[in-house]
N, C-alpha and C positions, 0 to 999 in steps of 0.2 A: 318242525322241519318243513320248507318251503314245499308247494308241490310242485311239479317239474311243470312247464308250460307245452301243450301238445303244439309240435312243430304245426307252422301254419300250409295248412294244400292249396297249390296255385292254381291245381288243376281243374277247370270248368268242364264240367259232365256235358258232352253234348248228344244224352239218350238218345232225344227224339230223331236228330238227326241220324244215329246209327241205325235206330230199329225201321227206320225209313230203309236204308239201303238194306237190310236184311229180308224185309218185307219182298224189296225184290225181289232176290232171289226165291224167296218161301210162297210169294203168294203171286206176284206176276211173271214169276216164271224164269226171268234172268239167267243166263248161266256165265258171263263175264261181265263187267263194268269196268272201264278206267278214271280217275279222279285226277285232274291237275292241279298243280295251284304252284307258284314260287317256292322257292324255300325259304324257312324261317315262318310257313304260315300256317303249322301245328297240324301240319298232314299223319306225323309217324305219333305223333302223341296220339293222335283222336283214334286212331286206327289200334295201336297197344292198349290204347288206355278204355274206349268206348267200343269200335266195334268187334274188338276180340270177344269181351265181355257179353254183348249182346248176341253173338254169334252162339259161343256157348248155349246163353241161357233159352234159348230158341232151337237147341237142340241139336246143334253144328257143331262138328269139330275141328278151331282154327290151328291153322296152321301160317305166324309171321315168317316171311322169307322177305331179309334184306338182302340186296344182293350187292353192297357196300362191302357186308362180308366178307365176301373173297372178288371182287370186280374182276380177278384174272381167271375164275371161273367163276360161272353162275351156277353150273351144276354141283359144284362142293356147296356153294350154299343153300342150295336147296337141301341140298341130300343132306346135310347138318340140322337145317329148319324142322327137316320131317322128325329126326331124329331126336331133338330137343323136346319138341310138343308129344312124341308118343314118350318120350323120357319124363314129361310132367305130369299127363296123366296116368303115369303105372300102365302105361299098353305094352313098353316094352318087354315087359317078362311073358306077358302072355304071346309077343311076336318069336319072343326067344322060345318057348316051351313047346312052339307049334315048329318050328324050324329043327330042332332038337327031336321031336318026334318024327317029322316027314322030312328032314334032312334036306330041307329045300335049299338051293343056290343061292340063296340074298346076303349079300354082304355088308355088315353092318361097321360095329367096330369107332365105337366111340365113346368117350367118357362123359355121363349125363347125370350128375350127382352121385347116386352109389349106383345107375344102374350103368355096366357095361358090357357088350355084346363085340366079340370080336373073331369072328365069322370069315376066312377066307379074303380080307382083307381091313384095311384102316385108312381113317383120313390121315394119316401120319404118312401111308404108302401110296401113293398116288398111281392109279390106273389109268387102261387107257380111258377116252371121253366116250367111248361107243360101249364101255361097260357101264362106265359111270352113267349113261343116259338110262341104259338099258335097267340100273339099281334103281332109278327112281322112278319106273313105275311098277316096279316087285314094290319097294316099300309104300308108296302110295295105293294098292291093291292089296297090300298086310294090316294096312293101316284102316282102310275101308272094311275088309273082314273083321278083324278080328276088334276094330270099334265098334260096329254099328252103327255108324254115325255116315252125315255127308260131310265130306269134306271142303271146306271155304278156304282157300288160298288168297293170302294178304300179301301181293310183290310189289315191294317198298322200294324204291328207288331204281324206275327201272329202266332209266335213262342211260343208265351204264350200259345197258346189253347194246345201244347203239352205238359204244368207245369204240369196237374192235372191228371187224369185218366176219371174224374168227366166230365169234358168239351166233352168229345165225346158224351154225346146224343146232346150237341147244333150243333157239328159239323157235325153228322147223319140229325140232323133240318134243320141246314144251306146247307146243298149239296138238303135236298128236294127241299125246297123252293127256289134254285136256276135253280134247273133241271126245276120244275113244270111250270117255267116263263121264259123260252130261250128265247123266243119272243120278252119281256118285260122285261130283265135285263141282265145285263152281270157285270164283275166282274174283279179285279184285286189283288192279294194277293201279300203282299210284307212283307219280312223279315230278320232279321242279324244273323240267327244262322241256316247255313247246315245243322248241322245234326239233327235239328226240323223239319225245313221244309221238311229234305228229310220224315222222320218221318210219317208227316200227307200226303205228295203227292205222296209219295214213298213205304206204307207199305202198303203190300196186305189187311191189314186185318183193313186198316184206312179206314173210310166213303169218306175221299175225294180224293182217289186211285186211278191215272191218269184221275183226275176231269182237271187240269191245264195243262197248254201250257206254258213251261218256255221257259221266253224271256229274251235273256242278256240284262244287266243293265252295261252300258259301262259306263268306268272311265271319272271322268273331264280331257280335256285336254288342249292345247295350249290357246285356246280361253279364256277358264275358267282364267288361268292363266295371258294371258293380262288383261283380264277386273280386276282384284286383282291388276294389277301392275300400272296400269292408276289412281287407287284409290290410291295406295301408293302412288306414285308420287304427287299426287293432296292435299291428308294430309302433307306431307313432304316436300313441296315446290320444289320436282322437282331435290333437291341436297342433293348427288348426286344421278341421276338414277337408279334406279334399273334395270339390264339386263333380258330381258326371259330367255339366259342360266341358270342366277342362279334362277330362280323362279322354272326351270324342276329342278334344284338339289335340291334345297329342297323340294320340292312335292316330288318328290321322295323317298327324306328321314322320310317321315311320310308315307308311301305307298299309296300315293296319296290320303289321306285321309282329305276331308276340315276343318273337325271338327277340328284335330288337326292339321293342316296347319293353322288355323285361330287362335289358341293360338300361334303358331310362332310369325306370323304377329302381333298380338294385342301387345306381348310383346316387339317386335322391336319398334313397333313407341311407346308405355310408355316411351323405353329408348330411344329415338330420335337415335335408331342406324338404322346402313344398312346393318348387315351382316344378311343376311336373311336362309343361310345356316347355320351359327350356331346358330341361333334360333333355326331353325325346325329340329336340331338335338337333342335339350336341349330339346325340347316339345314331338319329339318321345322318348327319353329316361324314361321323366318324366311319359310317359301315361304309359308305359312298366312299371314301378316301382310302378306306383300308382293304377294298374288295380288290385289289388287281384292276378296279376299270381304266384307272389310268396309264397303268401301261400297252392296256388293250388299246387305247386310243392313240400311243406314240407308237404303234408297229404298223395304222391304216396309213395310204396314203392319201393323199390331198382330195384326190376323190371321191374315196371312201367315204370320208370324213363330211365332206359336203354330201352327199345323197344320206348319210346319216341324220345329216343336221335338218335335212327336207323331211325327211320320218319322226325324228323327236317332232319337228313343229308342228304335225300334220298330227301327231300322237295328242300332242297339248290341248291343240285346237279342240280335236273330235274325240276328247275322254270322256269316260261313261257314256259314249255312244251317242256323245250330239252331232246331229249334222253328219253322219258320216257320208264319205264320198271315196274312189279310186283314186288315191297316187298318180299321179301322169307323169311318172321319173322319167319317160323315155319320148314326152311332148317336146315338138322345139321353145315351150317357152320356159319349160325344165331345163333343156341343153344350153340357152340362151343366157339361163341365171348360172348354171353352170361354168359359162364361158365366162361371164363376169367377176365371176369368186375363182379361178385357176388357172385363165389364160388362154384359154380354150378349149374350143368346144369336144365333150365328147361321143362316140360313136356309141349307139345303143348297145353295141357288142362290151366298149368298156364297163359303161353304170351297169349291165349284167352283171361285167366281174366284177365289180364292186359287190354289187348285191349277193354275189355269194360268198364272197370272204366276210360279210357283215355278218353273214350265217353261217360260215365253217365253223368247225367243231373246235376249232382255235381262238377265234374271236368271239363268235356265238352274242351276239348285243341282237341280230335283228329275226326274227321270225315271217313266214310268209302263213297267211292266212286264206289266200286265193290268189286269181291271176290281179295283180294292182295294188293287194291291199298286203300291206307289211306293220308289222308291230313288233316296239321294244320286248326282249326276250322277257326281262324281269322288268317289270312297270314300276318298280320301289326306285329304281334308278333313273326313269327320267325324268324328275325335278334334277336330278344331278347332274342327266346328261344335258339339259337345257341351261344351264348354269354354267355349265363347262365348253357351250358349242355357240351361244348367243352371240358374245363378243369376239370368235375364234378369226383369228389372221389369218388366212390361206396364205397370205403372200410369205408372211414371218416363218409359216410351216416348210412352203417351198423352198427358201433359203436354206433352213433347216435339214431337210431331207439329202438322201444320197443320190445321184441321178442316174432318169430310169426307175424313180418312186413313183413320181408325181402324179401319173393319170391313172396306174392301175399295175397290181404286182401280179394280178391274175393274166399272166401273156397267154395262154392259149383261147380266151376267149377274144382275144383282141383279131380283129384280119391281120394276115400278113402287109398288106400296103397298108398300113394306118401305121403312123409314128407314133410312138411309145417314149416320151421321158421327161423330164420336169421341163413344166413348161413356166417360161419367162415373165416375169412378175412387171 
């Protein structure tokens, strides 16, 4: 009888890098960090798969909180997070035995394999949020006693808490309860959209306003890329080989991005082929096309569109940080080329409103970096968006458009004496 073939693991261990961030915390001191990186570029894996583990064995006890979970509350997911990890280590009995003795107020009340605890309330029963805040720092201070351990908080995706308006008292909650237990907790936040996260780390007037220590979140490299090519190899029987040159050209051509480097790969070996470069050209194309960007781009108008197109090319020019220089969207010899591509020229007030619906939470393509300097939100997209914007028609757009598009849909930032509407081709 055959023996069964042990399925193959895609997943690249990246120790060093975790016990690096843990180190912070244990040995310089840290007590919050945030990590960026796009999506699709192996943030929540490294994090479940690496530094949970490392956290652990270092003597932490983690606690993953996605807040995808529930995005119409963060505090069910939290309060579920806590829940689950004192449910996998066996703490929850000893949280229930202590409660049962001192008949303390903490409401638990959830099903976590065989263990459940249902205490004066349920996530089935929804409370108000000034309980539900208040539950999670009982259980976070149950969790701390009757572990022994500190506690490491992993908040996965937490570009959501900026969807709402609503979400700032939890995030006001969350920075208390994390200040009030330096001692006894430290934290990590991680997330795929810039100008969210600069949002809640970055605005003076946000609760969690240079709360964090951002720590780069460095790309897969060589390594990554052997341990993928050992596995082709091993599916594929070896013939013929795959080289590491062409595994960096195509990671590269998805912008080194595993998610879609892994639809490459899946679809090469479906089709028993080896050209691994035109795969993960065909799967960056296809993400490009299939992401919504293009309808992002038929809702800007003509304006937009152009002060977009002066950032992609300004993006292209000065990548990996050659040359950089300030933008001068608001130079007359910006307004000038401006005038030339839509008919005329417009007033710094409008390329403002341009520039923030390039950044609303609706269109979301452009990120601000400081004063002058603006960057694609997600950088995988602008080879697409330079493909998509090199040869673009303003005049064919203008036609196009309904009037009253053409210079800018953002009318409050416009003067009232400044005319507003598509202008003549």
């Amino acid at each position: 009888m055959a023996t069964a073939r042990k399925p193959v693991d895609w997943h690249w261990p990246r120790t060093d890098l975790a016990q690096h961030y843990i180190r912070m915390f244990e040995v310089v001191g840290a007590h919050s960090m945030v990590l960026f990186a796009p999506r699709g570029k192996g943030k929540t894996e490294f994090m479940t798969k690496d530094v949970l583990p490392a956290a652990d064995a270092a003597g932490l006890f983690p606690i993953y909180v996605n807040f995808w979970d529930n995005n119409e509350s963060p505090a069910l997911s939290m309060r579920y997070a806590i829940l689950r990890a004192a449910g996998e280590s066996n703490l929850l009995a000893k949280m229930r035995e202590a409660m049962s003795r001192g008949k303390a107020d903490v409401t638990f009340g959830v099903n976590i394999g065989v263990a459940k605890l249902d205490v004066k309330g349920s996530l089935d029963k929804p409370q108000a949020e000034e309980s539900i805040l208040f539950n999670l720092r009982q259980l976070t201070d149950a969790v701390c006693k009757h572990g022994g351990k500190k506690i490491l908080f992993v908040f996965d995706e937490v570009q959501t808490l900026a969807l709402k308006p609503e979400h700032e008292t939890f995030i006001r909650s969350l920075r208390t309860l994390l200040d009030e237990r330096r001692d006894k907790v430290c934290s990590v936040f991680t997330g795929s959209s810039q100008s969210r996260l600069t949002e809640i780390f970055s605005r003076i007037k946000s609760p969690l306003y240079n709360f964090a220590q951002q720590q780069e979140f460095p790309p897969l490299g060589d390594a990554f890329l052997e341990h993928w090519r050992l596995n082709i190899d091993r599916i594929m029987g070896g013939v013929p080989k795959l080289s590491l040159k062409h595994m960096r050209e195509a990671f590269a051509l998805t912008d080194r991005n595993p998610r879609i480097f892994w639809t490459a790969v899946m679809d090469m070996i479906q089709t028993n082929a080896t050209d691994i470069v035109a795969f993960a050209q065909k799967a960056a194309q296809a993400t490009g096309e299939n992401s919504g960007m293009r309808q992002r781009l038929a809702e800007l108008s003509v304006l937009d569109l152009a002060v977009l197109r002066e950032i992609v090319v300004d993006a292209i020019e000065h990548r990996d940080g050659r040359n950089p220089k300030v933008l001068q969207l608001f130079s007359a010899p910006s307004r000038a080329k401006f005038k030339a591509e839509i008919g005329m020229t417009p007033t710094p007030a409008q390329i403002q409103g341009s520039l923030r619906r390039l950044m609303s939470n609706d269109i979301q393509l452009v990120v601000s970096k400081g004063r002058g300097e603006y960057e694609i939100e997600d950088p995988f997209y602008l080879d697409w968006l330079q493909e998509e914007l090199v040869n673009w028609d303003s005049r064919a757009t203008i036609q196009a458009q309904e009037p009253g598009q053409g210079v800018s849909t953002l009318r409050d930032d416009v003067p009232e004496d400044e005319p507003v509407g598509a202008p003549r081709g």
